[in-house]
MIDOSE-1310 file (N, C-alpha, C; in nm, 2 decimals, decimal comma, always signed):
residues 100
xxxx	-1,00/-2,23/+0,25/-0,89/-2,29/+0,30/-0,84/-2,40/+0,20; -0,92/-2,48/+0,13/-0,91/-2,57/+0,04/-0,83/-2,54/-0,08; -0,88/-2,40/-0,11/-0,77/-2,34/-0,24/-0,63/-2,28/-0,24; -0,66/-2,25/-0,09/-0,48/-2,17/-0,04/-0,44/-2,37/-0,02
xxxx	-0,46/-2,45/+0,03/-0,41/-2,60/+0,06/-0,39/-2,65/-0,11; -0,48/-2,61/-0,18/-0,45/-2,69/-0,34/-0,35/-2,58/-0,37; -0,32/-2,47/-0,36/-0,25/-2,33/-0,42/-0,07/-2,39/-0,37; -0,09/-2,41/-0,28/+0,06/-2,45/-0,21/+0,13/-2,59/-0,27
xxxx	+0,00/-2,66/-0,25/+0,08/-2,81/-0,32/+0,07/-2,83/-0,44; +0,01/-2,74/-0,55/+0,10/-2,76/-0,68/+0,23/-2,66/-0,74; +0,32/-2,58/-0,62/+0,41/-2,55/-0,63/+0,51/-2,69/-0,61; +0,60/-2,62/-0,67/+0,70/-2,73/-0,78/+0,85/-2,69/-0,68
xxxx	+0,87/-2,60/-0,62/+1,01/-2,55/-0,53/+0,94/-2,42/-0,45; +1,05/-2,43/-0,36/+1,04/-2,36/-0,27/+1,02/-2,22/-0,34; +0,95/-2,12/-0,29/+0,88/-2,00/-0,30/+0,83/-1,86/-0,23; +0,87/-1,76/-0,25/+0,83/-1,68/-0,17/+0,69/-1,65/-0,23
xxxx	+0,54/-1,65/-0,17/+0,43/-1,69/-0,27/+0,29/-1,61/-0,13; +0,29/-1,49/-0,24/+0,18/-1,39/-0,16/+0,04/-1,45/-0,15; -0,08/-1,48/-0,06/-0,20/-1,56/-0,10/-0,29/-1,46/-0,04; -0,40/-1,43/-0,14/-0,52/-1,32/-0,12/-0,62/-1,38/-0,06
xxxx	-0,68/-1,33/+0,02/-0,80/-1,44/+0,05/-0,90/-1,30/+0,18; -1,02/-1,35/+0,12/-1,14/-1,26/+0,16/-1,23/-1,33/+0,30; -1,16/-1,48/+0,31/-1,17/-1,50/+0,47/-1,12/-1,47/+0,62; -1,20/-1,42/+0,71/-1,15/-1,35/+0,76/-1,09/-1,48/+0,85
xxxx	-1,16/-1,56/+0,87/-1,12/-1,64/+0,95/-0,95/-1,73/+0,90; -0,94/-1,70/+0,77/-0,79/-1,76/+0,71/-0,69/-1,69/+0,75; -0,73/-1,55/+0,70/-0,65/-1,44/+0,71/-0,57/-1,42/+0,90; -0,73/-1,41/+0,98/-0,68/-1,44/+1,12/-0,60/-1,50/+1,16
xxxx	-0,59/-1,62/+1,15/-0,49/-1,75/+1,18/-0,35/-1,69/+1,18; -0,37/-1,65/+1,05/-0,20/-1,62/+1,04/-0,17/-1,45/+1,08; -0,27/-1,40/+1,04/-0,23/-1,21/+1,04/-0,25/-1,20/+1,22; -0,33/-1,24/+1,32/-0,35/-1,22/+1,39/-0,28/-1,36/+1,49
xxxx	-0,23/-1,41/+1,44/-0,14/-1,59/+1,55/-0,23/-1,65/+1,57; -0,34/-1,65/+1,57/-0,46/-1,75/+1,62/-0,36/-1,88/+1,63; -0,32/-1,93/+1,45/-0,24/-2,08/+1,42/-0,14/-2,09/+1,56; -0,06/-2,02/+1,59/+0,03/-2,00/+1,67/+0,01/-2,05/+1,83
xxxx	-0,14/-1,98/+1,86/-0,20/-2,02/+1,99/-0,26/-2,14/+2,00; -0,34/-2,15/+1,88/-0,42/-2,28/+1,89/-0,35/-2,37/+1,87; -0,20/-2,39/+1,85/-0,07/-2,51/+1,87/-0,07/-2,53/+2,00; +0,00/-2,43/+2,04/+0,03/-2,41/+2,14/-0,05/-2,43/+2,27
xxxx	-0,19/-2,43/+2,27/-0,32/-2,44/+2,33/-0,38/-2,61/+2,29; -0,26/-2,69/+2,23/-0,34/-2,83/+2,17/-0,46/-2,83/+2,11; -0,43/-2,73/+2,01/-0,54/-2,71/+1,92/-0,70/-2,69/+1,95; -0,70/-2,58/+2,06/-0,82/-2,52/+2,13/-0,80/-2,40/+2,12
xxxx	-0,94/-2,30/+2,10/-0,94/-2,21/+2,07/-0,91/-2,11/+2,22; -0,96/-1,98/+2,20/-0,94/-1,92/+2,33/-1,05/-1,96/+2,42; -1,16/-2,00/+2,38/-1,25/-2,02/+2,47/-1,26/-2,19/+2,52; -1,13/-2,25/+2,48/-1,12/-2,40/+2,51/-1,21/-2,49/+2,46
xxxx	-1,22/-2,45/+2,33/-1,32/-2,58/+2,23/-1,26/-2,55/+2,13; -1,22/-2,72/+2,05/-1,16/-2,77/+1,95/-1,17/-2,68/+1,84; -1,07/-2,67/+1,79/-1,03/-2,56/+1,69/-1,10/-2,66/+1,50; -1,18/-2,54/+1,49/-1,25/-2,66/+1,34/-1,17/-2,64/+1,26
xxxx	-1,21/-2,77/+1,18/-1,11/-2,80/+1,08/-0,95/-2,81/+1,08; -0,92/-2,86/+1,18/-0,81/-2,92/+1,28/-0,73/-2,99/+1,12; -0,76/-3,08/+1,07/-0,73/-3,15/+0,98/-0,72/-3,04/+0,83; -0,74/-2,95/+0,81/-0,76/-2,86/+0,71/-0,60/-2,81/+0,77
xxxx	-0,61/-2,74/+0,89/-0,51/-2,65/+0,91/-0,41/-2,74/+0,92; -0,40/-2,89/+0,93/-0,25/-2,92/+0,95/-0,21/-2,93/+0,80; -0,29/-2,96/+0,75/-0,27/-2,98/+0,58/-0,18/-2,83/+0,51; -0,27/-2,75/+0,53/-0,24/-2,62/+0,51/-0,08/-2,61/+0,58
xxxx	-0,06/-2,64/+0,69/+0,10/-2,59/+0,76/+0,16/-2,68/+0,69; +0,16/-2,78/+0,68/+0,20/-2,91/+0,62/+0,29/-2,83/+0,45; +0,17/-2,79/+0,39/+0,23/-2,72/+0,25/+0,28/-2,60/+0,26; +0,30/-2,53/+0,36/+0,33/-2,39/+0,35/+0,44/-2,42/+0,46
xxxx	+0,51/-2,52/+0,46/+0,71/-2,52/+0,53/+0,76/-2,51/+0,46; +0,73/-2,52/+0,33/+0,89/-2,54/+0,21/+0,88/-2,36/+0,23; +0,80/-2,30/+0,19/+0,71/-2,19/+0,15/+0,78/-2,05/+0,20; +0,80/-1,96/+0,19/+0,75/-1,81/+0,29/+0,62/-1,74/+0,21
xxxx	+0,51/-1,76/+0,30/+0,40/-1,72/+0,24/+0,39/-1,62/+0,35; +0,27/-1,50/+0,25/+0,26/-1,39/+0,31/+0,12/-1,35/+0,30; +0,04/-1,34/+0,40/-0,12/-1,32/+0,39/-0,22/-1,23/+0,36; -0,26/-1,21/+0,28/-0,31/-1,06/+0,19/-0,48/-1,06/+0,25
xxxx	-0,52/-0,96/+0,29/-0,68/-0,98/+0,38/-0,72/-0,91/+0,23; -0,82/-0,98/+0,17/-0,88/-0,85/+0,08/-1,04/-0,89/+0,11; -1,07/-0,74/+0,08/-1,23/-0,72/+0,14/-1,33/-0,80/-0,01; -1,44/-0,90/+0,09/-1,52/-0,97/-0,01/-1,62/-0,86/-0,06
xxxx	-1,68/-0,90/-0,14/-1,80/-0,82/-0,22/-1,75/-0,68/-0,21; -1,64/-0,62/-0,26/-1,61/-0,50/-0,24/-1,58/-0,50/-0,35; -1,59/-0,57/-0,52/-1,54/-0,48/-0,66/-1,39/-0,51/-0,67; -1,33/-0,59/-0,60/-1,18/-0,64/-0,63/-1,21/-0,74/-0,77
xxxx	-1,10/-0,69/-0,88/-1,13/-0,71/-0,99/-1,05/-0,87/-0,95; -0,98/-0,88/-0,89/-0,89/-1,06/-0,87/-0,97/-1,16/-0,76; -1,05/-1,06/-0,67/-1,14/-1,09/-0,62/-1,27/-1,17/-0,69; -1,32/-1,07/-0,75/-1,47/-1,09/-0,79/-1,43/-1,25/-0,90
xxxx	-1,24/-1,23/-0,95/-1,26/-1,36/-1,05/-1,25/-1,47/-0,98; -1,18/-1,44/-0,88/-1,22/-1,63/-0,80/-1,31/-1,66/-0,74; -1,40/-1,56/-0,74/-1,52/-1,61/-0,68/-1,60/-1,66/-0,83; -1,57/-1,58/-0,96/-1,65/-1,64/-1,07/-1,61/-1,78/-1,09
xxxx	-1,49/-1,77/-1,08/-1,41/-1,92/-1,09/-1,50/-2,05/-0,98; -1,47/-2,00/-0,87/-1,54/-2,13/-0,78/-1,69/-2,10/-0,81; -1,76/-2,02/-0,80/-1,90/-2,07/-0,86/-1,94/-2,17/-1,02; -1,85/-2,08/-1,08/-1,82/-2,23/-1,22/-1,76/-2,31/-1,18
xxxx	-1,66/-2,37/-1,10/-1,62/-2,48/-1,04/-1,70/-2,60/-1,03; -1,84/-2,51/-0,90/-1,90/-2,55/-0,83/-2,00/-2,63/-0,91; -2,03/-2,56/-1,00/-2,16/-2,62/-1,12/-2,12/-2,71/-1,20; -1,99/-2,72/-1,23/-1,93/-2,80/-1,31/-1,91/-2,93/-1,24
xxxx	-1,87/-2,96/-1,11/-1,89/-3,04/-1,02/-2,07/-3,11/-1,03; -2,16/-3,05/-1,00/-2,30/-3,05/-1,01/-2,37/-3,09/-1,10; -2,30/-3,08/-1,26/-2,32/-3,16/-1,34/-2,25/-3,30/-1,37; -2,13/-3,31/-1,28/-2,08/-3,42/-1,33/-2,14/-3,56/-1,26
């Protein structure tokens, strides 16, 4: 969620801007309305407990109004060659952080 929220806010103008993501839980929200209900629900899920990362998702809507974004489900650990590189990316991220 943190890289689709950093992905949005270093666009520069408005955009029509496709985002891949191998969470299912990201992908839900929007492919499936979850975001939609859980507004509409005062940010409770279907089973009436607070929707996590409440603060992530407004951020996220927050950067994706200028936006028309469109939500790409791609399957994790499946050999996606755009896949497999942001996951090499955030694991060097992650180390590079760990040394600093």
């Amino acid at each position: 969620m943190r890289a689709a929220i950093e992905a949005l806010a270093a666009l520069k103008e408005p955009v029509h801007v496709s985002i891949h993501t191998d969470s299912a839980y990201l992908s839900r929200a929007f492919l499936d309305g979850w975001i939609d209900r859980w507004q509409t629900n005062g940010w409770k899920t279907s089973g009436k407990k607070p929707v996590e990362n409440k603060d992530l998702w407004l951020q996220l809507l927050e950067h994706m109004k200028d936006h028309r974004v469109d939500w790409i489900k791609v399957k994790g650990h499946a050999d996606d060659p755009t896949n497999n590189r942001v996951d090499g990316l955030a694991v060097e991220a992650m180390k590079m952080g760990q040394n600093a």
